[in-house]
Residue frames as a rotation matrix with the C-alpha (Angstrom) as fourth column:
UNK 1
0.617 -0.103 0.780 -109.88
0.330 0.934 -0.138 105.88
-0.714 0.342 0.610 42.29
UNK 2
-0.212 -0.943 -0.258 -106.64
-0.299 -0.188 0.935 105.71
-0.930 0.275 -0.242 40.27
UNK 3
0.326 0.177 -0.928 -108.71
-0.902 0.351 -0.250 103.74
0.282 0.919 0.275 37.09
UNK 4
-0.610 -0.792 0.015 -106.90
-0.766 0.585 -0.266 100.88
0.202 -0.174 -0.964 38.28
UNK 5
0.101 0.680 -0.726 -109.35
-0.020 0.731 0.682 97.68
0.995 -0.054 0.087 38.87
UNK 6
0.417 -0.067 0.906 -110.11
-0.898 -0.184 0.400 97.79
0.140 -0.981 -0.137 42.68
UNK 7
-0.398 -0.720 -0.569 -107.56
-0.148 0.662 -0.735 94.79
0.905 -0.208 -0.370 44.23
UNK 8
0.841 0.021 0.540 -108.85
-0.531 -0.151 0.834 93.83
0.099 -0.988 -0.116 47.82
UNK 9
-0.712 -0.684 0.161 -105.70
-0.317 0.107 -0.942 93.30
0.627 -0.722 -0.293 50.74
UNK 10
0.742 0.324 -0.588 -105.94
0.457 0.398 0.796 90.96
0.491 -0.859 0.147 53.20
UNK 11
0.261 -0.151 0.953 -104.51
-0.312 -0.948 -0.064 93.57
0.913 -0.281 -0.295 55.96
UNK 12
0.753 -0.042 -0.657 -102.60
0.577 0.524 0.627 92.20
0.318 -0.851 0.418 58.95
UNK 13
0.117 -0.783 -0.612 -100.67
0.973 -0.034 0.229 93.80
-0.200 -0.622 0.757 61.84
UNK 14
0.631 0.257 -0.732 -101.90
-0.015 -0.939 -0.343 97.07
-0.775 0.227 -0.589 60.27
UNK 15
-0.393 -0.672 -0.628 -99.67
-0.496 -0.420 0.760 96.21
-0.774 0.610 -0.168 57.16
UNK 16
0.749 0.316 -0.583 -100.92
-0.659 0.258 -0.706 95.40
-0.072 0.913 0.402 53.16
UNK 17
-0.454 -0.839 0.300 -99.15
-0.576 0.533 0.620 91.60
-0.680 0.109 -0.725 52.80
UNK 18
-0.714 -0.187 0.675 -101.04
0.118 0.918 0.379 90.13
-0.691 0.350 -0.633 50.63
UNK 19
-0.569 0.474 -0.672 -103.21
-0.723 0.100 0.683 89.79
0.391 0.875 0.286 47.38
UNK 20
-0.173 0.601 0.781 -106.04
-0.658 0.520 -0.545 88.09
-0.733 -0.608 0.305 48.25
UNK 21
0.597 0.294 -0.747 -106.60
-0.783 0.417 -0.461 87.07
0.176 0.860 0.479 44.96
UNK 22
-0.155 -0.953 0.260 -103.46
-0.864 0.004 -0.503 84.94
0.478 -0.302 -0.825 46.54
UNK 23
-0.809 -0.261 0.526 -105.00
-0.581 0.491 -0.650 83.00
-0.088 -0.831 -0.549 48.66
UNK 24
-0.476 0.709 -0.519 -107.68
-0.146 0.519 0.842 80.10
0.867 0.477 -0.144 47.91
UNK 25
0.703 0.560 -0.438 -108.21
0.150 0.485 0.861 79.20
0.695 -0.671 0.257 51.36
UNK 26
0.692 -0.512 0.509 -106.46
-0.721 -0.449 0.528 79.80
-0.042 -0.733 -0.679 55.10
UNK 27
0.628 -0.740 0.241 -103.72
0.251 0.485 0.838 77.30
-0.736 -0.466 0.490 54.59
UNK 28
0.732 -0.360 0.578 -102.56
0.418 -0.432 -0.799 79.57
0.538 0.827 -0.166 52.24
UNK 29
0.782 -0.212 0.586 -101.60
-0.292 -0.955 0.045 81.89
0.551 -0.206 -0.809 54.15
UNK 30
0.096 -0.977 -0.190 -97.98
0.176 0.204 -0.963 82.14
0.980 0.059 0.191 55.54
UNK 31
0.271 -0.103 -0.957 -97.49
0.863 0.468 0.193 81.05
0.428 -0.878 0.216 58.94
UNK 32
-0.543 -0.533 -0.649 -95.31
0.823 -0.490 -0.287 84.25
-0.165 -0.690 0.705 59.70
UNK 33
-0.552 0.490 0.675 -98.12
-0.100 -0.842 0.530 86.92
0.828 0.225 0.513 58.48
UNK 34
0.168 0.905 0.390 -100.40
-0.114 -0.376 0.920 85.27
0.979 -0.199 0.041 61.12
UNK 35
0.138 -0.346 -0.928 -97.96
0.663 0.728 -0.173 84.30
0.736 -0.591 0.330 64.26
UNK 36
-0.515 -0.513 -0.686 -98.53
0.855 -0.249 -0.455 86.49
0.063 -0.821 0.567 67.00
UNK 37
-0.986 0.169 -0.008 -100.56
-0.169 -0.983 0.069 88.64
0.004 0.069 0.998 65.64
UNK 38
-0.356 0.932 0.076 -104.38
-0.089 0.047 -0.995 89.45
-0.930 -0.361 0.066 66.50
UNK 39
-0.977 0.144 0.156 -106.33
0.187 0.230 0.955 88.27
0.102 0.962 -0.252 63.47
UNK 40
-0.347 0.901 0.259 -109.66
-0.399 0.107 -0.911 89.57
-0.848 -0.419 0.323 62.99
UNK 41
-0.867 0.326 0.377 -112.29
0.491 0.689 0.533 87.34
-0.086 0.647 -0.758 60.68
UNK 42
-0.585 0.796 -0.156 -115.18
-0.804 -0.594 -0.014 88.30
-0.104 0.117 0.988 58.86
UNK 43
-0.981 0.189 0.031 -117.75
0.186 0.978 -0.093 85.37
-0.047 -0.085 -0.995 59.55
UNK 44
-0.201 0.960 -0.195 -121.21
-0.793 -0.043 0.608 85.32
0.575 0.277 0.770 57.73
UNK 45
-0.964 0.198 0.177 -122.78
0.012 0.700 -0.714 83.15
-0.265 -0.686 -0.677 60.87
UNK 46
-0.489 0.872 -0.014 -126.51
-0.811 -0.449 0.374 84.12
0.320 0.195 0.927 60.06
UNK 47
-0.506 0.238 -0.829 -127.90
0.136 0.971 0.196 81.58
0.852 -0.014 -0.524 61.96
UNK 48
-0.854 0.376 -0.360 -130.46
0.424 0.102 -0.900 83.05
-0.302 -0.921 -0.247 64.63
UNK 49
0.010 0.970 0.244 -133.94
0.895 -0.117 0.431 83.10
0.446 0.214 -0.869 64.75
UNK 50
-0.183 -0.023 0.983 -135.08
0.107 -0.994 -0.003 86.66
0.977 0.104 0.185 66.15
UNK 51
0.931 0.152 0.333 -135.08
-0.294 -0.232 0.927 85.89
0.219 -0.961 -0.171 69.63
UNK 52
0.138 -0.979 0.149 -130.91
-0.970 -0.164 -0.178 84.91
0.198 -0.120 -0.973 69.53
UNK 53
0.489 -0.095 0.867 -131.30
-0.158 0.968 0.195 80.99
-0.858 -0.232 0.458 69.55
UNK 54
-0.623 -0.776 -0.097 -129.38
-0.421 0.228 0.878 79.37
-0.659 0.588 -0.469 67.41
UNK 55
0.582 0.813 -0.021 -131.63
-0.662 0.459 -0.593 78.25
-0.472 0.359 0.805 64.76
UNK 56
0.791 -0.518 0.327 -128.92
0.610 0.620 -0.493 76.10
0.053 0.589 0.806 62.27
UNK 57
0.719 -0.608 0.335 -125.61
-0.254 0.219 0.942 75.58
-0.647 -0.763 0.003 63.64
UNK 58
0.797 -0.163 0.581 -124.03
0.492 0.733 -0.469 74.98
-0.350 0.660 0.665 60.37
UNK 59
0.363 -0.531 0.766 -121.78
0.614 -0.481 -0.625 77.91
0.700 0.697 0.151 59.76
UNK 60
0.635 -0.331 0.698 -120.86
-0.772 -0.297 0.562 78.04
0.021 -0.896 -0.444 62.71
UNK 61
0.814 0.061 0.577 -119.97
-0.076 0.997 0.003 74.77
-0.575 -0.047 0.817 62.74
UNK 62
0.686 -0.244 0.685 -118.16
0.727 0.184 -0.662 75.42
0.036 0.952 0.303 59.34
UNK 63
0.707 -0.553 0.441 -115.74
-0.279 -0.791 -0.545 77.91
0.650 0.263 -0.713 60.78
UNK 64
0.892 -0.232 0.388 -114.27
-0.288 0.368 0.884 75.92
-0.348 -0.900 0.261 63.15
UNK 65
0.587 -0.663 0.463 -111.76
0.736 0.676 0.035 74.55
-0.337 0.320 0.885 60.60
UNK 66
0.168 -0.834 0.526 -110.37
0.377 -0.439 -0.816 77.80
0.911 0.336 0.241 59.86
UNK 67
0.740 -0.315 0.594 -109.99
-0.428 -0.902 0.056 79.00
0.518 -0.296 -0.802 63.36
UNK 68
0.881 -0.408 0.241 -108.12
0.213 0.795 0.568 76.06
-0.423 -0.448 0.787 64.10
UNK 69
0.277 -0.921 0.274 -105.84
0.948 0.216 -0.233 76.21
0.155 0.324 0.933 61.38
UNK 70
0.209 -0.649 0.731 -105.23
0.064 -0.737 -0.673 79.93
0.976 0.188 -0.112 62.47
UNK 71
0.906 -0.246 0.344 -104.57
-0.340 0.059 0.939 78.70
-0.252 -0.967 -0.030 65.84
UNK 72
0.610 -0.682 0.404 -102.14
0.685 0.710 0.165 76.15
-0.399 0.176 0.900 64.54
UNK 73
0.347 -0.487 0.801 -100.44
0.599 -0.543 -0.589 79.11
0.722 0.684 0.103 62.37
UNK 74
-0.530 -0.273 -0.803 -99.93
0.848 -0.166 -0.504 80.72
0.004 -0.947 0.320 66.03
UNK 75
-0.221 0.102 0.970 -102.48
0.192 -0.970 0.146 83.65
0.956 0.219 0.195 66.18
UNK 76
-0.918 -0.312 0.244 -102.82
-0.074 -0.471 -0.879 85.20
0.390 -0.825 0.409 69.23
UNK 77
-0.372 0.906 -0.201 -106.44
-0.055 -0.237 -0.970 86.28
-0.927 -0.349 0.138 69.29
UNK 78
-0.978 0.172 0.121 -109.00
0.144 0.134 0.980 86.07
0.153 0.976 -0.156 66.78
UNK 79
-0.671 0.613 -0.417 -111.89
-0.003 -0.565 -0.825 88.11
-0.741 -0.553 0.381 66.32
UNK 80
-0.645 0.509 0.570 -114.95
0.668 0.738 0.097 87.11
-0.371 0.443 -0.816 65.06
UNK 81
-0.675 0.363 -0.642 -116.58
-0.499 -0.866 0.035 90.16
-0.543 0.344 0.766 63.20
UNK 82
-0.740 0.493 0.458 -120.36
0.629 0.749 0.209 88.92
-0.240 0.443 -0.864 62.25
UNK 83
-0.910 0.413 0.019 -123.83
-0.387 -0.868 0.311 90.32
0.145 0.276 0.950 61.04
């Protein structure tokens, strides 16, 4: 660490474009950062019981509107990176 206040980068195409601090929500984001390019997503889905059923469908449910609008924005692929 530089002393500097840690900044997080939202990190596409393997390049630093943006300040998250930047972005309130995915229709922020500029159409040409996310056209064509694989986009992975970090989605907090926590929604199975311990045998892998869905137990509440709600955040799931609740990501649907951003992978839409990063369809619409043309991404390619979009990977869903959960826990």
């Amino acid at each position: 660490m530089d002393g500097r206040p840690y900044q997080q980068h939202l990190k596409i195409g393997g390049i630093l474009s943006m300040n998250l601090e930047e972005i309130a929500c995915v229709n922020d984001l500029d159409e040409s950062l996310v056209k064509g390019q694989t986009v992975l997503l970090r989605v907090s889905f926590d929604a199975f019981d311990d045998k892998g059923n869905i137990e509440d469908g709600l955040r799931i449910e609740a990501a649907e509107g951003t992978l839409k609008v990063l369809k619409q924005k043309g991404a390619k692929n979009i990977i869903l990176l959960t826990y």
